[in-house]
C-alpha positions in Angstrom: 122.9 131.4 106.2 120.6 128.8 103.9 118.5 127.7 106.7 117.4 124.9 104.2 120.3 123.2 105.3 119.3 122.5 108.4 115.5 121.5 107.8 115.9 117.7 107.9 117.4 118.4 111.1 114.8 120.7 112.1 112.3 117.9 111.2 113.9 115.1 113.0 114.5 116.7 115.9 111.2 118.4 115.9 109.5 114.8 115.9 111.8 113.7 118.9 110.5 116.7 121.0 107.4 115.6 120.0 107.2 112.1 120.7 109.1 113.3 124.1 106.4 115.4 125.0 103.5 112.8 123.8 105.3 110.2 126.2 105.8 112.8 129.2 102.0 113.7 128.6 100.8 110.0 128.9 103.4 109.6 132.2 101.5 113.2 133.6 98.3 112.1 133.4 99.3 109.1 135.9 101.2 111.6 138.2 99.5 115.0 138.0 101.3 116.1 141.0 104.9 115.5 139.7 106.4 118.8 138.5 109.6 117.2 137.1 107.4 115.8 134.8 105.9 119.2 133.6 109.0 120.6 133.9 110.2 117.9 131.0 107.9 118.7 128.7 108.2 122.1 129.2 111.5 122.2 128.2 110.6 119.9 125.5 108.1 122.4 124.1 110.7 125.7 124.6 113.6 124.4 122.4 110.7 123.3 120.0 109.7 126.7 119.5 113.3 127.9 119.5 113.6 125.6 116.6 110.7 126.9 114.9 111.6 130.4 115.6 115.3 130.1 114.6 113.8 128.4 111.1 111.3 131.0 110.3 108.2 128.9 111.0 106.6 131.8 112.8 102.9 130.0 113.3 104.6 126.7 114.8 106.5 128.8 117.1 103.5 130.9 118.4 100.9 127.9 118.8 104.2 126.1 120.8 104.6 129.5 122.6 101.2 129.6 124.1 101.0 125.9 125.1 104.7 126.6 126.8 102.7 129.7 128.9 100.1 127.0 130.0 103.4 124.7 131.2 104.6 127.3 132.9 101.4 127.9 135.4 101.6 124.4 135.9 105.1 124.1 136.8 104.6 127.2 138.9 101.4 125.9 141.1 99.4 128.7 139.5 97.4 125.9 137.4 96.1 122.5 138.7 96.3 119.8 136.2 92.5 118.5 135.0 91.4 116.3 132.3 90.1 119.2 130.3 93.7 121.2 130.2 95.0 118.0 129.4 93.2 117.5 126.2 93.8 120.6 125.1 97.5 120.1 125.6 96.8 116.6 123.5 95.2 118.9 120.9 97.7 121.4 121.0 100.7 118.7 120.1 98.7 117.4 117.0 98.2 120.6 115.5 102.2 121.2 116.3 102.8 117.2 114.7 100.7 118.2 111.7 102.3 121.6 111.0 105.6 120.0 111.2 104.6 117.0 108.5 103.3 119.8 106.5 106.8 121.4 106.4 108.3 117.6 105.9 105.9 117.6 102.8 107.1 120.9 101.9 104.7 122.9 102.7 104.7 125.9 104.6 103.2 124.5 108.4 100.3 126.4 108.4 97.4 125.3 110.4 94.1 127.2 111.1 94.8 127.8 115.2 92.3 129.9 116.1 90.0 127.5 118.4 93.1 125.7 119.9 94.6 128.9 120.8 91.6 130.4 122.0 91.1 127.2 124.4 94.8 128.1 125.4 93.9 131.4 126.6 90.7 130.4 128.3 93.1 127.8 130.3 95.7 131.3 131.3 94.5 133.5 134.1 93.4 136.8 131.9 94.3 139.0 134.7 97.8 137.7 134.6 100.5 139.0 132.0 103.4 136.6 131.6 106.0 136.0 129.8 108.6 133.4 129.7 111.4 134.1 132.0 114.7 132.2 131.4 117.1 135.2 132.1 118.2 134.9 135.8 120.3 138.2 136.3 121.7 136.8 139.7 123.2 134.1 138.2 127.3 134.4 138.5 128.6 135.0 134.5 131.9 133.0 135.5 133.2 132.8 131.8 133.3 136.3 131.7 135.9 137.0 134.0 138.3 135.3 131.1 137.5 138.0 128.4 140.3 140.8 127.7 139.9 143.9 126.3 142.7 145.7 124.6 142.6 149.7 124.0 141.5 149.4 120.3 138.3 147.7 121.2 137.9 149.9 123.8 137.9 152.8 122.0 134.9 151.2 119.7 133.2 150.6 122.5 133.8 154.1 123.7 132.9 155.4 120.1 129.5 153.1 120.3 128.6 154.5 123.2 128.7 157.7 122.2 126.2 157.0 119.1 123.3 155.5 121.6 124.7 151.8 121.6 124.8 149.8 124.8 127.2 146.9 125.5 125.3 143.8 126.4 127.5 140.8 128.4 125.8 137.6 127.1 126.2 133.9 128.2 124.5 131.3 126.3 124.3 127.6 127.7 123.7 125.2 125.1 121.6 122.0 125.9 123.8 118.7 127.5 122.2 116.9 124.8 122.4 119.4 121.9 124.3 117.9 119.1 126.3 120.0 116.6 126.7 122.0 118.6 128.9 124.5 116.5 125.7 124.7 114.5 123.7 126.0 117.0 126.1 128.8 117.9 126.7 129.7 114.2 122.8 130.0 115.0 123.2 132.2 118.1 126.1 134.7 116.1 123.4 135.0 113.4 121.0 136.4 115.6 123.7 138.7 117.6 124.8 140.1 114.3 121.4 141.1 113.4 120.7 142.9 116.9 124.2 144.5 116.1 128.4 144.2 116.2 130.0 141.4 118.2 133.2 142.5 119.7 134.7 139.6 121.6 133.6 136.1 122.3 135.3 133.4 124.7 135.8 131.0 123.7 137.5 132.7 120.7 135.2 131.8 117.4 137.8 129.9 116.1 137.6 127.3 118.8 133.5 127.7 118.6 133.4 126.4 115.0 135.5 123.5 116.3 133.2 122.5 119.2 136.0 123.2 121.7 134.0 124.4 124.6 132.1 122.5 126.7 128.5 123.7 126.6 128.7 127.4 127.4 129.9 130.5 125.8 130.2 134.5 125.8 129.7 137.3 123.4 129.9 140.8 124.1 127.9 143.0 121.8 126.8 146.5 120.7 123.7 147.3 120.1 120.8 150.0 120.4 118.2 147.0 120.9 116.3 147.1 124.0 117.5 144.1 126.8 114.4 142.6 126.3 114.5 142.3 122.8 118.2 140.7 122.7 116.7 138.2 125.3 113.9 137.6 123.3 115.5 137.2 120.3 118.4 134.3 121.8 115.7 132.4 123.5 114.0 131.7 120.0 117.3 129.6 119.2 116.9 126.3 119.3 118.9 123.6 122.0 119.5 126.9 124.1 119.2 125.7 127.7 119.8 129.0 129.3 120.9 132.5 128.0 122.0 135.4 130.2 122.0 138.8 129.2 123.9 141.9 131.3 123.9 145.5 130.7 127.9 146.8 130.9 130.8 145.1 131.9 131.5 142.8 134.8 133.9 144.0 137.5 135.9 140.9 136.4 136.1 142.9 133.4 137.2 145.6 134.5 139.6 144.8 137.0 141.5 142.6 134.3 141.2 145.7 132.0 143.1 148.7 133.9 142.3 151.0 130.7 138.2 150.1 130.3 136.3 152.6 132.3 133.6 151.1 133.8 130.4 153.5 133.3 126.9 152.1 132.2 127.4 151.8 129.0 130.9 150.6 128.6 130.6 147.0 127.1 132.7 144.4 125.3 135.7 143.4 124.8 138.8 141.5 123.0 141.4 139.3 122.4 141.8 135.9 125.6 144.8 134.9 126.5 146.2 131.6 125.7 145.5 128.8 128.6 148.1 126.6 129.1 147.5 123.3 128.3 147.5 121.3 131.2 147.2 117.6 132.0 144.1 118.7 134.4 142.2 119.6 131.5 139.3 117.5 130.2 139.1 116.3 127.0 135.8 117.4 125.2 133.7 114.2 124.8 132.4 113.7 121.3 129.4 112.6 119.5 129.8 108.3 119.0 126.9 108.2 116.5 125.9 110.1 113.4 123.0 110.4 111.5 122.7 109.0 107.5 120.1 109.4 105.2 118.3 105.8 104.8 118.9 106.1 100.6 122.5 106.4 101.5 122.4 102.6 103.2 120.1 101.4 100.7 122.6 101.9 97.9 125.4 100.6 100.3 123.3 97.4 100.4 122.8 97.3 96.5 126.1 97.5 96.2 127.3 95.3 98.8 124.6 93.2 96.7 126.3 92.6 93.8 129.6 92.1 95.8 127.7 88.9 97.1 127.0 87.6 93.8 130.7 88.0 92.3 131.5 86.5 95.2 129.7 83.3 94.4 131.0 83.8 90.7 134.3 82.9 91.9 133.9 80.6 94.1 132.4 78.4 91.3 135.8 79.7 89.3 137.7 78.4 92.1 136.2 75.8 92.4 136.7 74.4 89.2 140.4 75.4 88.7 141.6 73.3 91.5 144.4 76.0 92.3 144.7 76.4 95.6 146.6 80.0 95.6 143.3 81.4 94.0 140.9 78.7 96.9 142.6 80.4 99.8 142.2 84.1 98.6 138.5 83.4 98.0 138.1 82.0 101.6 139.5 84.8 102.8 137.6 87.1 101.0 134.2 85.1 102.0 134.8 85.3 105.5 135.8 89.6 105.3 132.6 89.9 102.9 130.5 87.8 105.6 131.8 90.1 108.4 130.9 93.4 106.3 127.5 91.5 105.5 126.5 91.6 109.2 127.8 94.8 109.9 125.9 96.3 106.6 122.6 94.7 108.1 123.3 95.7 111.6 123.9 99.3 110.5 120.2 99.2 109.2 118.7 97.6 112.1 116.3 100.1 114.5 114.8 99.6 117.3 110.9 98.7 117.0 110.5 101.8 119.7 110.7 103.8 116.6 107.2 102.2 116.2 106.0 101.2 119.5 106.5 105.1 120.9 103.6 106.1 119.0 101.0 103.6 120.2 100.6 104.8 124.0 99.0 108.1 122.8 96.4 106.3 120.0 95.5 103.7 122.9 94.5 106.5 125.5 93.0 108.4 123.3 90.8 105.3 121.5 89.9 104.5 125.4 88.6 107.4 126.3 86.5 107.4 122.9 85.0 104.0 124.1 85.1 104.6 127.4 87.4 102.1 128.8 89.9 101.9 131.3 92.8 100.6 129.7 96.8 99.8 130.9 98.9 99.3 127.7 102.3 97.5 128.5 105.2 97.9 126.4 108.1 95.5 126.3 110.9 94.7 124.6 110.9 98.0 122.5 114.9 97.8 122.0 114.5 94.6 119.6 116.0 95.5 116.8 114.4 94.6 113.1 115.4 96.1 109.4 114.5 99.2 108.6 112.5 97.9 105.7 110.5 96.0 108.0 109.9 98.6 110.5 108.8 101.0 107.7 106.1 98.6 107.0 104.9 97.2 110.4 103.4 100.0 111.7 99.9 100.0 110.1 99.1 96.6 111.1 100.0 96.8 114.5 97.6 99.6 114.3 94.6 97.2 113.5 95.9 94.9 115.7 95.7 97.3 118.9 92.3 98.6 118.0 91.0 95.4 117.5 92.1 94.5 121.1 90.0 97.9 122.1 87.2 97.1 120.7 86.6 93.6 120.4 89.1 92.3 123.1 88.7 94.5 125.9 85.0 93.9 127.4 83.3 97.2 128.6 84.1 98.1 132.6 80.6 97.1 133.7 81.1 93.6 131.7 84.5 93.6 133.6 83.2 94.3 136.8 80.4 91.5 136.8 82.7 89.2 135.4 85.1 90.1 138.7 87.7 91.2 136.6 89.9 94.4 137.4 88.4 97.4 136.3 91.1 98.3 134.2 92.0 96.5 131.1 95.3 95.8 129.7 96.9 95.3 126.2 101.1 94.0 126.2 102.7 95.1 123.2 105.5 92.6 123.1 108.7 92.5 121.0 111.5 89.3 121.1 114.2 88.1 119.2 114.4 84.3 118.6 116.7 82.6 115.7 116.5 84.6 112.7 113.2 85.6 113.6 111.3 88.9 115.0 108.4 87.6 117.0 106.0 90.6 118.2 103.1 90.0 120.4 99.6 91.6 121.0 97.9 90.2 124.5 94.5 91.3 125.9 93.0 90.4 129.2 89.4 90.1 127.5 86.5 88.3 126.6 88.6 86.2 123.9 87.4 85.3 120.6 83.8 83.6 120.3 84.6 80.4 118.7 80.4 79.9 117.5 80.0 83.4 116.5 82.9 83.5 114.1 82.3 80.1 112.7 78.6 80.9 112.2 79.6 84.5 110.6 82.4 82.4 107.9 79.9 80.0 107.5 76.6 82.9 106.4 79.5 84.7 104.1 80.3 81.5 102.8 84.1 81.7 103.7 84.3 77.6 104.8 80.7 75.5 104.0 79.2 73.3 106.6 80.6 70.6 106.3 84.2 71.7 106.5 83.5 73.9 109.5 83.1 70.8 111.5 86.4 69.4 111.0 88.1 72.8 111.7 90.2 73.1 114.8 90.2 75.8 117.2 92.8 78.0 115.7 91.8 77.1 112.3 88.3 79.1 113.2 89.8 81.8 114.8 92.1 82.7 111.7 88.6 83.1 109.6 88.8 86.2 110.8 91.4 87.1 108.4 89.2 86.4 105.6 88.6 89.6 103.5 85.0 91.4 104.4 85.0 89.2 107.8 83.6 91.4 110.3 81.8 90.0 114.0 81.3 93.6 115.1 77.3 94.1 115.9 77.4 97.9 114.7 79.6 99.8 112.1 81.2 102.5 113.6 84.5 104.9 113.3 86.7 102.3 115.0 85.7 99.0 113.8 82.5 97.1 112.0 83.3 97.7 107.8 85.1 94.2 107.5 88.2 95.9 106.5 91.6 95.6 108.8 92.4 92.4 110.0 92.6 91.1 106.2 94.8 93.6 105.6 96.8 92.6 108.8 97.5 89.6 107.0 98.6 90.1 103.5 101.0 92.9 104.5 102.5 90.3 106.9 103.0 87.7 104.7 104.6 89.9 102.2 107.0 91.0 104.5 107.7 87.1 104.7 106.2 86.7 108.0 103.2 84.6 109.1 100.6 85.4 111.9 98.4 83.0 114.1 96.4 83.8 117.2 95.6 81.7 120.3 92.7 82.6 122.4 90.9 81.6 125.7 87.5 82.2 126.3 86.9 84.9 129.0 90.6 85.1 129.6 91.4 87.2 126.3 93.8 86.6 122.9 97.3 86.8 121.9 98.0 87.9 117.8 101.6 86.0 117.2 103.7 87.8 114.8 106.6 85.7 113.6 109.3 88.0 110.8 112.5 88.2 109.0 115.0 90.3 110.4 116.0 91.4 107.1 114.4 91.5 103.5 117.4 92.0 101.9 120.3 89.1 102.1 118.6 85.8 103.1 119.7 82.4 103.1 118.0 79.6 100.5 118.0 76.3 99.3 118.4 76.2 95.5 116.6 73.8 93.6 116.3 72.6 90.1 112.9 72.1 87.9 113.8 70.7 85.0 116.3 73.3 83.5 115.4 76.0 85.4 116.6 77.0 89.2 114.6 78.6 91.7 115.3 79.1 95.2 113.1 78.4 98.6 113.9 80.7 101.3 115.1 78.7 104.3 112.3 80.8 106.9 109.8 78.1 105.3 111.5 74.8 105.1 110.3 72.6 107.9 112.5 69.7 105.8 113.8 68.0 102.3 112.9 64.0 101.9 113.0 62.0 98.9 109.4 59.5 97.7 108.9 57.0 95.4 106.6 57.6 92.7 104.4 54.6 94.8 104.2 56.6 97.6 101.8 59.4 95.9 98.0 58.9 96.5 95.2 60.8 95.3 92.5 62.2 97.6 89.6 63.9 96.4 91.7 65.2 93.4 94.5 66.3 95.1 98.2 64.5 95.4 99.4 63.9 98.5 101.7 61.7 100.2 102.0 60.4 104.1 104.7 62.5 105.9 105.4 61.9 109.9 102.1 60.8 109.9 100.0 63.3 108.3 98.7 63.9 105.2 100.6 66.8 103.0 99.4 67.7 100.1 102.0 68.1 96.5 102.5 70.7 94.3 104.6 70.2 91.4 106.3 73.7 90.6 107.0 72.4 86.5 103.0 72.4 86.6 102.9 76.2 88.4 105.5 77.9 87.0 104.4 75.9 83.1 108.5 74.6 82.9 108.9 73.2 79.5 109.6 69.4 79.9 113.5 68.1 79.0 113.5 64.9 77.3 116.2 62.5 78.9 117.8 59.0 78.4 117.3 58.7 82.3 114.6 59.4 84.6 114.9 59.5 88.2 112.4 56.9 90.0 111.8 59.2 92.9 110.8 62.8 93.5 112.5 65.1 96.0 109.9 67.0 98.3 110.6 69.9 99.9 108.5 70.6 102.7 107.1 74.0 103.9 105.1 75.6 106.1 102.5 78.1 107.1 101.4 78.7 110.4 100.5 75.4 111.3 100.2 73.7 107.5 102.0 72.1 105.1 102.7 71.5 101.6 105.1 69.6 99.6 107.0 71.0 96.8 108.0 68.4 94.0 111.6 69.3 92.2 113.7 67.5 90.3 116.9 67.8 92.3 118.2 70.1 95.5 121.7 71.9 94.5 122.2 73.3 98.1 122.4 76.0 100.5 123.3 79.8 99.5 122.7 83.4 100.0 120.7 85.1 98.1 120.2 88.6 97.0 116.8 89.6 97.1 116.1 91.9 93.7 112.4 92.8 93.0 111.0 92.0 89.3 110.2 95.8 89.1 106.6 97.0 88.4 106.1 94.9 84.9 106.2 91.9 86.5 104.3 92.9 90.0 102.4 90.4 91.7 103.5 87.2 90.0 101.6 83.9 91.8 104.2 82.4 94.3 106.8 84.7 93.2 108.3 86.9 95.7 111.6 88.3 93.8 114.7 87.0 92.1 118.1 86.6 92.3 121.8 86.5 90.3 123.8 83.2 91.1 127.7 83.3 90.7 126.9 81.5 87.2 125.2 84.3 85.8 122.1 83.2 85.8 119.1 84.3 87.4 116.7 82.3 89.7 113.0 82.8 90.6 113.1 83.1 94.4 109.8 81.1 95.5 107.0 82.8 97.9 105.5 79.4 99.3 103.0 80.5 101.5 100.7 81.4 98.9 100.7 77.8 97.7 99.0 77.2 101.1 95.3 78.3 101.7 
């Protein structure tokens, strides 16, 4: 079998186990005591190394081996849990998480062991041999007693016997969460036939490859390997829960078999009998979900993409026949292409848990490096967001988190003297709200220091003097966004470089989202992320300059008015107009963009304004007329025409035509 097959299985499943054991690690630490625990990640870490085994990834499956021997005192009360075996079981999973993105890379998932193993075997009693044992002879092999034997198999058996093979009896029990799970017995038989002939299986193999057994089955097999081998061997394939190996055949056997003789090394057997199908039987219960390759959606939304923009085509073709025959099939077709639109973008939408999971593990372990008691909370993890998004939001919740370490969270003395509990604590917050993603990063600490931050912008000569003292609160705390901006006292490995928070920022906004923060002093901060739940479709306003079209994404209209030509001042160089009574400053996008001028007979006496917003400012955008509401399909320019100014993509209307779509918040400083 071309194992290659199944290695972007291997690798996906390989980082659920792991992210299972990284979160059954962090719960351990809290409840030393709790065995079930241990006993999770023990059997976390076993199909692991089954896995590994199974794939050929020898060095992943030892390192995984000795770290399962060290779960196994502890599940056994022959180990009490400390801080130091704890680390090195932290250690232990990053070696096995880099060996395994090694072999996602392509590589081979080699890691220099040696120390990390060594600290394994200090950790075992040296005095004590052990191996795994998953093999209970006592247990009752129930499925057995349906396996027939007719005279021609026995007489191979007979015949085996007499050339030094034993008969083994073996009943393998798949895990109840194992999916495919006619893969993983095509797994098992590949190992069976290497140890030597299988003579009878029940279910028959037919009904194997077809899943139609529950989670158990039997093979009988000849072989002149050693039992402990055979059990060796089957416990190396992965998602098996339990395997059971017997010398000989059952009296179940036996008795159904009038002509097997039943010595020691009579073994396996042959052909079931049919069951009759009753009504009692249960119906297997099947997989509801599968798993697709992300490329495979992203080219279903491409194409689904340019479905959207013949739809609009003929729309504006029905609209200007007037027949009403071709009106009503276009409806129609609108609302089914509106109803695949939304189930297209749900089918991309994932859980932020995919990127929450991994933050517990970085927070204890960046406590412990400062020294810091620290509680991290987690909620809302099943808000769902596009896949594109999620892809790209990890990194800055990264800064965002280690930022609340460091510069949030005050040290436990400060805590203490300030009669604060002891233990600090970080919510990592996730909420759906309109079209929006909000996500939330709260810290019980000292806040931000309004003067210090100010005084730092003002020495780096981000804002001068004199507009420092008409900044508001929030206004101040954003300077920390500025590139370089940096309050830290000391540069060290976590913080103190001016580098992170700037970068927070830009790879926010170009997801389309903004970011604020709000902070009391001595109570803590909270870092509000607002974003798009999708990049992909999203609904505009199309507008025309001059002869050209452009369109406005709707996320950052606050609201479209018309003004008089009167109505325009000019402060200190700048146009602006009065809007709801404050002062919003115009940018004419034929001056931005350089739109040639049309000459006309007529001239409008009035601009339209369409008003956006970042954070909490506003601009107004001068066009010369608003065509109205659509979707849009967002299309990048391609790498030619990267990083235009205020340019965030573009777009094919039904006309033909294509239309800038407009990024406005870098029109706003």
């Amino acid at each position: 079998m071309d194992l290659n097959n199944y290695l972007e299985m291997f690798i996906e499943e390989s980082k659920d186990h792991l992210q299972a054991i990284n979160d059954e690690l962090l719960k351990l630490e809290l409840e030393p005591e709790n065995i079930a625990i241990i006993n999770e990640i023990f059997r976390s870490a076993h199909t692991l190394k089954g896995m590994a085994g199974t794939m050929g990834f020898e060095d992943l499956a030892s390192l995984t081996h000795e770290m399962e021997n060290v779960l196994d005192l502890l599940r056994n009360s022959q180990l009490s849990i400390t801080s130091e075996i704890m680390d090195v079981i932290f250690k232990c999973v990053d070696f096995i998480e880099k060996m395994v993105n090694s072999i996602e890379q392509g590589g081979d998932g080699k890691e220099n062991v040696t120390e990390i193993v060594s600290q394994l075997a200090k950790i075992q009693d040296p005095s004590h041999t052990y191996q795994v044992d998953l093999f209970d002879a006592s247990h009752e092999l129930a499925v057995a007693a349906d396996l027939v034997i007719d005279e021609y198999q026995n007489s191979i058996i007979n015949e085996a016997k007499m050339m030094g093979n034993n008969v083994y009896q073996i009943t393998v029990t798949l895990d109840e969460r194992c999916v495919m799970k006619s893969v993983r017995a095509y797994m098992v038989f590949q190992v069976a036939e290497e140890l030597g002939e299988i003579i009878q299986t029940y279910p028959p193999v037919e009904e194997i490859e077809e899943e139609k057994f529950e989670n158990s089955f039997t093979l009988l097999l000849l072989s002149q390997r050693a039992m402990q081998e055979i059990q060796t061997q089957f416990a190396n394939v992965s998602e098996v829960k339990e395997v059971i190996v017997s010398e000989g055949l059952s009296q179940e056997i036996v008795k159904k078999n009038p002509s097997v003789t039943n010595d020691e090394n009579t073994g396996p057997a042959n052909q079931l009998p049919e069951k009759e199908n009753t009504g009692d039987n249960k119906k297997k219960q099947r997989s509801k979900s599968i798993r697709v390759d992300i490329e495979k959606l992203d080219h279903l939304m491409n194409l689904f993409s340019e479905l959207i923009i013949d739809r609009g085509r003929l729309e504006q073709i029905a609209r200007k026949s007037g027949l009403s025959e071709l009106t009503e099939t276009v409806e129609h077709m609108t609302r089914i292409s509106t109803d695949l639109q939304d189930l297209i973008l749900n089918m991309r939408m994932v859980p932020v848990e995919q990127v929450f999971n991994r933050f517990p593990r970085m927070v204890r372990d960046l406590a412990k490096e400062l020294n810091k008691k620290v509680q991290l909370v987690v909620e809302g993890a099943e808000t769902e967001l596009d896949r594109t998004v999620i892809d790209e939001i990890g990194d800055p919740l990264v800064h965002l988190l280690r930022n609340a370490l460091d510069h949030g969270l005050e040290s436990t003395e400060e805590r203490l003297a300030n009669k604060k509990p002891e233990e600090g604590k970080i919510l990592l917050k996730a909420y759906h709200s309109g079209n929006h993603v909000f996500i939330e990063v709260v810290d019980d600490g000292k806040g931000i220091n309004r003067e210090k931050v100010l005084n730092k912008a003002i020495e780096r000569g981000v804002v001068s003097i004199e507009e420092a003292k008409s900044l508001t609160d929030q206004q101040i705390y954003a300077l920390i966004f500025s590139s370089g901006f940096s309050t830290a006292d000391k540069i060290s490995d976590i913080s103190g470089r001016g580098v992170g928070l700037d970068v927070v920022k830009t790879k926010i906004e170009s997801l389309g989202g903004v970011i604020s923060i709000d902070s009391t002093p001595g109570q803590g901060s909270i870092f509000h992320i607002q974003l798009p739940l999708t990049l992909s479709i999203i609904n505009s306003m199309l507008v025309n300059v001059e002869e050209e079209t452009y369109a406005i994404p709707f996320t950052s209209i606050v609201e479209i008015t018309t003004i008089t030509f009167d109505e325009i001042k000019t402060l200190h160089g700048q146009k602006v107009f009065q809007f709801r009574g404050q002062v919003v400053p115009l940018i004419y996008l034929n001056d931005v963009f350089h739109v040639p001028p049309v000459e006309t007979a007529f001239k409008e006496q009035h601009h339209y304004i369409v008003i956006v917003r970042k954070g909490n400012k506003t601009v107004g955008l001068v066009v010369d007329s608003v065509l109205g509401q659509q979707e849009v399909v967002l299309k990048s320019l391609g790498g030619l025409l990267s990083n235009l100014y205020a340019i965030s993509g573009a777009t094919i209307l039904g006309n033909g035509e294509v239309a800038l779509i407009i990024d406005s918040n870098q029109f706003i400083k």
